[in-house]
C-alpha positions in Angstrom: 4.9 -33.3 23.4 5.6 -31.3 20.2 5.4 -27.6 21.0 3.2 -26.0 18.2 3.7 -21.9 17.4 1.1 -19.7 18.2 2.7 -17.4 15.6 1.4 -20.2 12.8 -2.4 -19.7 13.7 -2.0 -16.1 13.5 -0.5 -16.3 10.8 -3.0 -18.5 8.7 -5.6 -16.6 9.6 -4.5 -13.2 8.6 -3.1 -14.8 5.3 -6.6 -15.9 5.0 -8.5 -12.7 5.7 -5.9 -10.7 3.4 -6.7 -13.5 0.3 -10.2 -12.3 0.8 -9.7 -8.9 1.5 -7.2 -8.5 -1.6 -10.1 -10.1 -4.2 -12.5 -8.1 -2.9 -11.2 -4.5 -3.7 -9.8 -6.1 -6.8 -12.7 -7.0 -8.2 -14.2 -3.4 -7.2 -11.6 -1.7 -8.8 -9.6 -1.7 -12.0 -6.7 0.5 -13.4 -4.4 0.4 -10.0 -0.9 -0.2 -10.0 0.4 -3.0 -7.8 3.1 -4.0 -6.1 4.6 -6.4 -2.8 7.1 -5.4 -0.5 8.7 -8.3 1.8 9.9 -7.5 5.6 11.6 -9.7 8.1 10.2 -8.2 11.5 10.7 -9.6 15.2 8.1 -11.8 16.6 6.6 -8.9 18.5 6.1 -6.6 15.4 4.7 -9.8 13.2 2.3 -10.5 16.5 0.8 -6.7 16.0 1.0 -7.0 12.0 -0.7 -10.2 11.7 -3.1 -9.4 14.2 -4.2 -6.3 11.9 -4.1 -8.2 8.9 -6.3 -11.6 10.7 -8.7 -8.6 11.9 -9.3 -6.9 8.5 -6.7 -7.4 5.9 -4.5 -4.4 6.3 -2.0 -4.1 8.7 -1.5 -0.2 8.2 -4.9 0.6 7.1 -5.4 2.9 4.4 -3.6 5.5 2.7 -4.5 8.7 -0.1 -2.9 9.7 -3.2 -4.4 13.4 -3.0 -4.0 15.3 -5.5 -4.8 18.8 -7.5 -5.8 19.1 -11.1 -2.6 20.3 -11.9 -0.7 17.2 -10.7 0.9 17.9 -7.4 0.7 15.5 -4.8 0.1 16.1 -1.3 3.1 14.0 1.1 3.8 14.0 4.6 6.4 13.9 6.9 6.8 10.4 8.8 8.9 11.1 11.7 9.0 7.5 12.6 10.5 6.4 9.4 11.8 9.4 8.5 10.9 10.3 5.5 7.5 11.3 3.1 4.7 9.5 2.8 1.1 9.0 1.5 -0.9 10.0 4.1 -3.3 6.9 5.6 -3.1 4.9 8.7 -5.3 2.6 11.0 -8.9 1.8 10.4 -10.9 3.1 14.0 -13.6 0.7 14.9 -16.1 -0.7 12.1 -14.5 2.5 9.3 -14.0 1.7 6.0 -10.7 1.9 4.1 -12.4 4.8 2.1 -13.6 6.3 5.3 -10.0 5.6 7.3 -8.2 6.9 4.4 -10.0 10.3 4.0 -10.0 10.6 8.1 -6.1 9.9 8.1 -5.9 12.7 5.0 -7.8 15.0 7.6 -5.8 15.0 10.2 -2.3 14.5 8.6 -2.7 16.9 5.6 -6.1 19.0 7.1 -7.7 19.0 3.4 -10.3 17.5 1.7 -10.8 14.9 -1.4 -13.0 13.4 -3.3 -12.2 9.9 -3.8 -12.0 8.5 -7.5 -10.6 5.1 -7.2 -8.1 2.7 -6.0 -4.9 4.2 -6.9 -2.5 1.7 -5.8 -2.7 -2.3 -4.3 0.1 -3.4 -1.8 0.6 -6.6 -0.6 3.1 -6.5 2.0 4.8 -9.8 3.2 5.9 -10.2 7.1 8.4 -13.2 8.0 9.2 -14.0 11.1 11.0 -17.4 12.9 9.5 -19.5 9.6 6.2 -17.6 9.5 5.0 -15.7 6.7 1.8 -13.6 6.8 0.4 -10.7 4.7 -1.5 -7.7 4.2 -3.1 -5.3 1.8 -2.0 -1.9 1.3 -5.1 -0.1 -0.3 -4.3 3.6 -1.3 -7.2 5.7 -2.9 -6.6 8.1 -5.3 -8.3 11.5 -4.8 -8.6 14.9 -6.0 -8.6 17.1 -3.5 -11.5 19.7 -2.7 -9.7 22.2 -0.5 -5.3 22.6 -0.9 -4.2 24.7 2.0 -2.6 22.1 4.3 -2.1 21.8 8.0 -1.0 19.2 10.5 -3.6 17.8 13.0 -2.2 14.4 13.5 -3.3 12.7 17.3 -0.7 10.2 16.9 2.1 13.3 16.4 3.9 11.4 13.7 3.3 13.9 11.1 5.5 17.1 11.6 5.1 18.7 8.0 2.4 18.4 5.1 3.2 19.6 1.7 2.5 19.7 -2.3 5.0 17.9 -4.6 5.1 18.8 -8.4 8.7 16.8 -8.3 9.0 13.8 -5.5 11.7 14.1 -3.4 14.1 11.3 -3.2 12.9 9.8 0.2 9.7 9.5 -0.3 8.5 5.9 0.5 7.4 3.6 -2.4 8.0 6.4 -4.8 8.7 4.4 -7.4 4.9 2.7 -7.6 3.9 6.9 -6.8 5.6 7.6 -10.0 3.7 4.9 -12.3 0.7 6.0 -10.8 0.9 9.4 -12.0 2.2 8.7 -14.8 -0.6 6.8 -15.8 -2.8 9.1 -13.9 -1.7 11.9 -15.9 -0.7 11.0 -19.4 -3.6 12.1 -21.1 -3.9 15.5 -18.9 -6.9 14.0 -16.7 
């Protein structure tokens, strides 16, 4: 008897729910940079992933480019990866990615935004023992109501919040950050 993977069903159906998931906030949003990002994980880490990504098309939720007027961007410290990120996470129960992303901003950053858009796309790639699946990575853009920061996080991941005029070198995906301003920004919006 041939043993077949349960890793492959998971696998199709979160490649399945992310193909619908993608299409669906492209075609609600335009003017967002894009980009993929490819990860060999153990089967344990592609098991959670997928899972995430079967459930509701993003395996780390949503995230916020939060911003002022003036163009600073509001980062936080990752302990677990060790270095700044957008602020986002997990989706809680039925939320949104709009509503997940500006509950995430909350706690990590402890100000509020206005959401203008879809600021960045992800699709992130997971391989694992011949499986592939995916995810989206949705990241809003939004300007941001109130600026003084604090930390809140429940998950105590986040040990610092703070606004960037210049981003420092380890900041995650800061090259698709730096498109996004630039386009953001160029005609002083």
């Amino acid at each position: 008897m041939t043993r077949v993977d349960e890793l492959w069903y998971l696998a199709d159906g979160a490649r399945q729910t992310a193909e619908q998931t993608y299409h669906r906030l492209r075609d609600r949003h335009d003017d967002f940079v894009e980009f993929t990002r490819h990860r060999r994980v153990p089967r344990q880490h592609f098991r959670s992933v997928a899972s995430k990504a079967r459930d509701h098309g993003a395996p780390y939720g949503a995230h916020t480019l939060a911003y002022r007027p003036t163009g600073e961007l509001l980062l936080v410290r990752h302990e677990g990866v060790d270095m700044w990120v957008l602020p986002g996470g997990e989706l809680d129960g039925d939320e949104s990615f709009r509503e997940a992303a500006l509950r995430e901003l909350g706690e990590e950053g402890g100000i509020e935004a206005s959401i203008e858009g879809l600021g960045l796309l992800g699709r992130v790639e997971f391989y694992c023992d011949g499986n592939m699946a995916w995810g989206v990575l949705p990241v809003y853009e939004a300007r941001a109501e109130t600026t003084e920061v604090s930390v809140d996080d429940p998950d105590f991941e986040i040990s610092e919040a703070r606004w960037f005029d210049d981003l420092p070198e380890d900041t995650r995906d800061r090259e698709e950050i730096e498109e996004w301003r630039d386009r953001r920004f160029e005609d002083g919006a």
